[in-house]
C-alpha positions as CSV (number, residue, x, y, z in Angstrom):
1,X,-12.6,-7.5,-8.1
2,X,-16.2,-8.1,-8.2
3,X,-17.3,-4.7,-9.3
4,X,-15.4,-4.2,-12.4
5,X,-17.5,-2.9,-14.1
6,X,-18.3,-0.1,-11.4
7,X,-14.2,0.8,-11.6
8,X,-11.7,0.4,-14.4
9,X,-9.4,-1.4,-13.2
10,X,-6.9,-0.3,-16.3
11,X,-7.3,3.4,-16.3
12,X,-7.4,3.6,-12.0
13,X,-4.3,5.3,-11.9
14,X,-2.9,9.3,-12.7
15,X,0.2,9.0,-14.7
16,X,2.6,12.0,-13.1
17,X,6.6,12.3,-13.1
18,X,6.0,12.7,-8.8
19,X,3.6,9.9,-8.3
20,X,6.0,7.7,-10.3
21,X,9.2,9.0,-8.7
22,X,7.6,8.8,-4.9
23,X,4.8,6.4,-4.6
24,X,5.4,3.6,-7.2
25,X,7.0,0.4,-6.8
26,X,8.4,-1.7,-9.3
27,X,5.4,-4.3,-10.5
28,X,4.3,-6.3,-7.5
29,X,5.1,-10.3,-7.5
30,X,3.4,-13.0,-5.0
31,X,6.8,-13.1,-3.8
32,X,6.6,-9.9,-2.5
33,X,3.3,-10.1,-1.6
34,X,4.2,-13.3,0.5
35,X,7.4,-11.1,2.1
36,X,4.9,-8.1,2.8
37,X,2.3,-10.2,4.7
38,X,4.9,-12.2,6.3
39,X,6.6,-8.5,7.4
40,X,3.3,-6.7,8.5
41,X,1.8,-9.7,10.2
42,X,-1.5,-9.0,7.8
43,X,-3.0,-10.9,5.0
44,X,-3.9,-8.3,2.1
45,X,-7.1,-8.1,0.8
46,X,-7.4,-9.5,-2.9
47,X,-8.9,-6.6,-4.6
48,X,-6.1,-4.3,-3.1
49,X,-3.2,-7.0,-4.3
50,X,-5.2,-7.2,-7.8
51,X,-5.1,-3.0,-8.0
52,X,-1.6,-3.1,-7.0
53,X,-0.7,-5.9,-9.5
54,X,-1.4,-3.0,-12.0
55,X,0.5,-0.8,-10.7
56,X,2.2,-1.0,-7.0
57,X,1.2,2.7,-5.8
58,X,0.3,6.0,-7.0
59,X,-2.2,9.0,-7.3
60,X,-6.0,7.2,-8.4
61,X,-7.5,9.9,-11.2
62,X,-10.5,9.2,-8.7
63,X,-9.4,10.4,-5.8
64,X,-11.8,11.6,-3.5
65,X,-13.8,9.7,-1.2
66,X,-17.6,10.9,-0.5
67,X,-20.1,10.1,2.3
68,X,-23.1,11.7,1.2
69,X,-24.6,9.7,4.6
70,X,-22.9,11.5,6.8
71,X,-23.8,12.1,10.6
72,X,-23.2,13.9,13.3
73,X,-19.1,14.4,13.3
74,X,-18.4,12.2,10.3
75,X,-16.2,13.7,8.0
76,X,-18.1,14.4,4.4
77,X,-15.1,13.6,2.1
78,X,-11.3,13.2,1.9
79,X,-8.8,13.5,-0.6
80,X,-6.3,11.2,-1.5
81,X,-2.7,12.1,-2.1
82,X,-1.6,8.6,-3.4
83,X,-1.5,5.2,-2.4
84,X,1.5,3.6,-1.0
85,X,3.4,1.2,-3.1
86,X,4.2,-2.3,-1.6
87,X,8.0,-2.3,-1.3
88,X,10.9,0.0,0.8
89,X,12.7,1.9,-2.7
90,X,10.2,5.0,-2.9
91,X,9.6,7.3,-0.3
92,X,6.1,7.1,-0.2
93,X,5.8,3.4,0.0
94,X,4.5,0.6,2.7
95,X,8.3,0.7,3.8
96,X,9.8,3.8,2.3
97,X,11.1,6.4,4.2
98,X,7.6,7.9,4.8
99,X,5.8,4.7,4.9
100,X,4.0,2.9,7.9
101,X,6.9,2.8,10.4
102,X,7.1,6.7,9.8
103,X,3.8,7.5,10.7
104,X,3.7,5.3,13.8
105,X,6.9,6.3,15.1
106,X,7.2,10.5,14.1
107,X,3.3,11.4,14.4
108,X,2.6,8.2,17.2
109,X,-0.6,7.1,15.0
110,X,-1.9,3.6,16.4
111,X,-0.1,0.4,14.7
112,X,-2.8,-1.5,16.3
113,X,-5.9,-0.5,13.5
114,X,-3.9,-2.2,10.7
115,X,-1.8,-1.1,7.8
116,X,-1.3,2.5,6.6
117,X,-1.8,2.1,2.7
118,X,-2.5,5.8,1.9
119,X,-2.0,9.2,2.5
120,X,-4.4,12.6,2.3
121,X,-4.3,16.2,1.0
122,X,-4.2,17.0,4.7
123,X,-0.8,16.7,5.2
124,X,-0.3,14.2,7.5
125,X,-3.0,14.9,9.7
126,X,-5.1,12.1,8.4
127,X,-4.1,8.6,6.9
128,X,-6.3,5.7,5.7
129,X,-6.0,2.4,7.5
130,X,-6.3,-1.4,5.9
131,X,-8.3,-1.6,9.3
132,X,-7.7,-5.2,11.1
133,X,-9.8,-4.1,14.1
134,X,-12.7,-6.4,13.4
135,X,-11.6,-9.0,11.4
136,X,-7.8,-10.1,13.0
137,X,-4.9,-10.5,11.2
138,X,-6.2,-12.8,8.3
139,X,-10.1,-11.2,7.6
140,X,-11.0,-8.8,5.5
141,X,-10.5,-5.9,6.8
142,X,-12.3,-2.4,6.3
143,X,-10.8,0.8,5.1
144,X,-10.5,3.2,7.9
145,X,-9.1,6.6,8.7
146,X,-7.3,8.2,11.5
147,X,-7.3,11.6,12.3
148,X,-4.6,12.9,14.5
149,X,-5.8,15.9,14.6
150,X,-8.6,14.7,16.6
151,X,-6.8,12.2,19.0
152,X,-6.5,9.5,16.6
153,X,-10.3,9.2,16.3
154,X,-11.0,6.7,13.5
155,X,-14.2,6.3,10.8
156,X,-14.8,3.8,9.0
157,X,-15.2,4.7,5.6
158,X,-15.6,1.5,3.9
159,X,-16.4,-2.3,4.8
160,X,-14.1,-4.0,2.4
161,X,-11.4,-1.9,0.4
162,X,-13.0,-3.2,-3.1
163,X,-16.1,-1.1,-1.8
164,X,-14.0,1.7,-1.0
165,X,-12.4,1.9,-4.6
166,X,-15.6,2.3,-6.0
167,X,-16.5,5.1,-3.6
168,X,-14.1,7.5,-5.1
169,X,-15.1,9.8,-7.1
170,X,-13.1,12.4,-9.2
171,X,-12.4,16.1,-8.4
172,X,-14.9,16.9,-11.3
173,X,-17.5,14.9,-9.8
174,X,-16.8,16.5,-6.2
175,X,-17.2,20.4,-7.7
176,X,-20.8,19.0,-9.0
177,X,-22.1,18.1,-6.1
């Protein structure tokens, strides 16, 4: 990542028994990489490969994402519940049981923004998108969410996921504000 010295990289992550149980997959190869794109039909962004080189899912201790900017019906901030690993063992997961293909298929969120990498504190009713839109299948695409809640309205919230990750902030930092 470009901005590393905005976000360390090495102490990104929250180490909990449920975040390891649900969310994280066993260390991420270029092999599975390689199956993954070939799967999804998407190349993945470096910096999110690099992130999930150290470790393939899980709760960020910064996990809340601001837009002091906001306007008109933009949403302010979201939580993050945890990032999905890339792999099919763990429930929460790019494949698990409550990965992409559950989301598209149980709550009918579009499978045409991109990929579903993460999930929110709003149980469901909000996910954040690898967003493809823009770029096709091999760009780099921006990090999006979708609210269901809303008819599957979608915001932006970042152009590039690398300048999403250094947009979070955490819960201490949100209180402050």
């Amino acid at each position: 990542m470009k901005n590393k010295k905005e976000i360390n990289l090495e102490n990104f992550w929250h180490q909990h028994e449920y975040f390891t149980e649900n969310y994280v997959e066993k260390t991420l190869t270029d092999e599975m990489v390689s199956t993954t794109e070939s799967k999804l039909g998407y190349r993945l962004p470096e910096s999110y490969i690099e992130l999930m080189k150290i470790q393939n899912g899980g709760k960020p201790i910064k996990n809340y994402w601001i837009n002091e900017y906001a306007k008109g019906n933009e949403v302010e901030e979201i939580g993050i519940t945890g990032f999905f690993g890339i792999g099919s063992k763990k429930s929460h997961s790019i494949f698990g049981e409550y990965g992409n293909e559950f989301w598209f298929t149980e709550w009918e969120y579009p499978r045409d923004i991109g990929i579903i990498i993460a999930d929110t504190e709003s149980g469901g009713h909000d996910m954040i998108y690898l967003d493809y839109r823009d770029c096709g299948n091999e760009g780099e695409p921006k990090v999006s969410v979708c609210f269901q809640e809303y008819d599957y309205e979608i915001q932006v919230l970042a152009n590039s996921f690398e300048e999403f990750i250094t947009m979070l902030v955490s819960e201490g930092k949100l209180c402050s504000r």
